[in-house]
C-alpha atoms as a printed R data frame, in Angstrom:
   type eleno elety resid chain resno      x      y       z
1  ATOM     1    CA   UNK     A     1  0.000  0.000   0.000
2  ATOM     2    CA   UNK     A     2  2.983  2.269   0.797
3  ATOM     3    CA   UNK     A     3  4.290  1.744  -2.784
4  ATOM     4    CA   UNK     A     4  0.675  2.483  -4.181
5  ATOM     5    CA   UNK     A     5  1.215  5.951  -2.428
6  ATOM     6    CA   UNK     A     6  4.612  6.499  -3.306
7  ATOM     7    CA   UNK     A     7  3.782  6.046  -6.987
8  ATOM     8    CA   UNK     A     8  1.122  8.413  -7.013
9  ATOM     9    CA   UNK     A     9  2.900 11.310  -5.029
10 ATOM    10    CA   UNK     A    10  5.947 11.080  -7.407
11 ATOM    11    CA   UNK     A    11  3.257 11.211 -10.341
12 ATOM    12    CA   UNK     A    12  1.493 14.189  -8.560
13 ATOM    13    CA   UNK     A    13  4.488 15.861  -8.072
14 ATOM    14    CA   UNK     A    14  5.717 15.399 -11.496
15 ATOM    15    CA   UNK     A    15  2.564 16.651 -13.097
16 ATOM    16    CA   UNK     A    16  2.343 19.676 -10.971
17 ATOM    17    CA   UNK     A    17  6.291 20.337 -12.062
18 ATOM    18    CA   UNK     A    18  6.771 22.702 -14.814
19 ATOM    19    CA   UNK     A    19  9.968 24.584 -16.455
20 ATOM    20    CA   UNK     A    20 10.702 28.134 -15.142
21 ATOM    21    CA   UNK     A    21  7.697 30.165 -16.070
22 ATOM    22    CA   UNK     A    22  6.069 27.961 -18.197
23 ATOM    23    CA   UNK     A    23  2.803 28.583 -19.040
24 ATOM    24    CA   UNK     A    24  2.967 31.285 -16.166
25 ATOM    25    CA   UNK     A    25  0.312 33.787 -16.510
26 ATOM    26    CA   UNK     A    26  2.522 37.136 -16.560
27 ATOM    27    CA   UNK     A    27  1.411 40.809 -17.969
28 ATOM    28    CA   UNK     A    28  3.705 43.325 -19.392
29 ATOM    29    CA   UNK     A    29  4.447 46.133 -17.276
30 ATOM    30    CA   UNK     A    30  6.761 48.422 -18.973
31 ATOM    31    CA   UNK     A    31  7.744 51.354 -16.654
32 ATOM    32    CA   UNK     A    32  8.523 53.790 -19.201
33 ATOM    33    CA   UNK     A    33  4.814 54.137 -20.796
34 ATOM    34    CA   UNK     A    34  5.990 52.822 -24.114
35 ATOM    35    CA   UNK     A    35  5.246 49.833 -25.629
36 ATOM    36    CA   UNK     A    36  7.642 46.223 -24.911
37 ATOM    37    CA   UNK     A    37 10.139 45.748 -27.787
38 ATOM    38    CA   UNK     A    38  9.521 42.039 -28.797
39 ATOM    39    CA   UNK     A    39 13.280 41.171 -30.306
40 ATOM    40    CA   UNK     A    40 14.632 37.967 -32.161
41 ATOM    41    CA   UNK     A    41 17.450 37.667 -29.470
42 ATOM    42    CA   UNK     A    42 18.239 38.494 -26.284
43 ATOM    43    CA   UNK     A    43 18.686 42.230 -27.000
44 ATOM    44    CA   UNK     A    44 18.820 41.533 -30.816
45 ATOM    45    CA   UNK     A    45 16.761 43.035 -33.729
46 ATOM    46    CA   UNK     A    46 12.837 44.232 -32.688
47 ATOM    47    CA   UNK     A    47 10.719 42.733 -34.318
48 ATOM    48    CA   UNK     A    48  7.856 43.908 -32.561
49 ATOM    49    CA   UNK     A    49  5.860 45.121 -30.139
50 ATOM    50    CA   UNK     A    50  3.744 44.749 -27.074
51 ATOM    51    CA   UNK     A    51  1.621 47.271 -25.514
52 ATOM    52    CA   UNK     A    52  1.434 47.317 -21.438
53 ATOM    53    CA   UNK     A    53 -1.421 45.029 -19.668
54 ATOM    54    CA   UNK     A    54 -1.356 42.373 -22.096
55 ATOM    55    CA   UNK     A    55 -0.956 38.608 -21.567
56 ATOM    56    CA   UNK     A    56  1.768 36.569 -22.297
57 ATOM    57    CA   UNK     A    57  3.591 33.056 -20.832
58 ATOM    58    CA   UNK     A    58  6.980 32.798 -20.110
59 ATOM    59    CA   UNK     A    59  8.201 29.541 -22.495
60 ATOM    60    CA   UNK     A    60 11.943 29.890 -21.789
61 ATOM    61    CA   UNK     A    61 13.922 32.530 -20.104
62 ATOM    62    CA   UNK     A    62 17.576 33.370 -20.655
63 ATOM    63    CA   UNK     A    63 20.635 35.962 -20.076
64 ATOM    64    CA   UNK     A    64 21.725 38.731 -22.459
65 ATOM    65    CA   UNK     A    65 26.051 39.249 -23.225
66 ATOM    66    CA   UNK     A    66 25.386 42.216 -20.447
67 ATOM    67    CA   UNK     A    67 24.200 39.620 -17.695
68 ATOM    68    CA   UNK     A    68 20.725 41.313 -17.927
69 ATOM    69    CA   UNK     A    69 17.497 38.811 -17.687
70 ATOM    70    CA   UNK     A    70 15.073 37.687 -20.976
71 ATOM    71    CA   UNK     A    71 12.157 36.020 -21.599
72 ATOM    72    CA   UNK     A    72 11.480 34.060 -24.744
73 ATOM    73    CA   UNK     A    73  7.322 34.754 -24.772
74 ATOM    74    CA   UNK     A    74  3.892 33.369 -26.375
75 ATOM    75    CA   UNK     A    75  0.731 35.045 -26.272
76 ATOM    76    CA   UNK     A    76 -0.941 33.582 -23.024
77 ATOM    77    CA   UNK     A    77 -4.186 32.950 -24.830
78 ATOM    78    CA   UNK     A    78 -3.059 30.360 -27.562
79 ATOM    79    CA   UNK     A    79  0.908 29.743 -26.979
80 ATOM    80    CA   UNK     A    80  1.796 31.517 -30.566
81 ATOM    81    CA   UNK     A    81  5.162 32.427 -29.676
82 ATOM    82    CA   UNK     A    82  5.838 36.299 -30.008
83 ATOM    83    CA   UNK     A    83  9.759 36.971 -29.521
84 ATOM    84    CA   UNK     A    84 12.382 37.807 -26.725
85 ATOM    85    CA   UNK     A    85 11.618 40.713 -23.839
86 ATOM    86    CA   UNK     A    86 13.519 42.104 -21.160
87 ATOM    87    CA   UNK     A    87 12.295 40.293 -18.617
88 ATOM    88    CA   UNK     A    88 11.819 42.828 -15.681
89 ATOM    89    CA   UNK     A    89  9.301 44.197 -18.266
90 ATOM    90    CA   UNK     A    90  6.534 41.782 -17.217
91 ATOM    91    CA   UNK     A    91  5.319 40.473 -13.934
92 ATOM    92    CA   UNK     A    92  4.622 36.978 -13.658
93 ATOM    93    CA   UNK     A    93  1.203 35.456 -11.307
């Protein structure tokens, strides 16, 4: 019976378990006012845009060559995958 209990902690556990920020909700919260540069790289070309307040997941986060922290993001409402942020740009729930 202790097995049987075992088992399904570990499998509990493991299902609970989830990369760093995965499928987090977080919202961008750019301090300047401005909108979120969404860039290829970690502080590479933009290739976009996000305004403040909206929803994205963290899939993957990262460091720049300056030490600084990134997020590799999707949009939190379907997982399409939008680009690199700076990732004290968005607060995470």
């Amino acid at each position: 019976m202790w097995r049987f209990a075992l088992a399904l902690l570990t499998i509990l556990a493991l299902a609970s378990a989830s990369p760093a920020g995965a499928q987090s909700r977080c919202k961008v919260m750019d301090p300047t006012g401005t909108p979120l540069n969404l860039r290829a790289a970690p502080d590479g070309k933009i290739v976009g845009t996000l305004s403040n307040g909206a929803f994205v997941s963290v899939v993957k986060e990262g460091v720049g060559a300056d030490g600084k922290p990134w997020a590799y993001i999707a949009r939190y409402q379907d997982d399409v995958a939008l680009g690199w942020v700076f990732r004290e740009f968005i607060a995470c729930y």
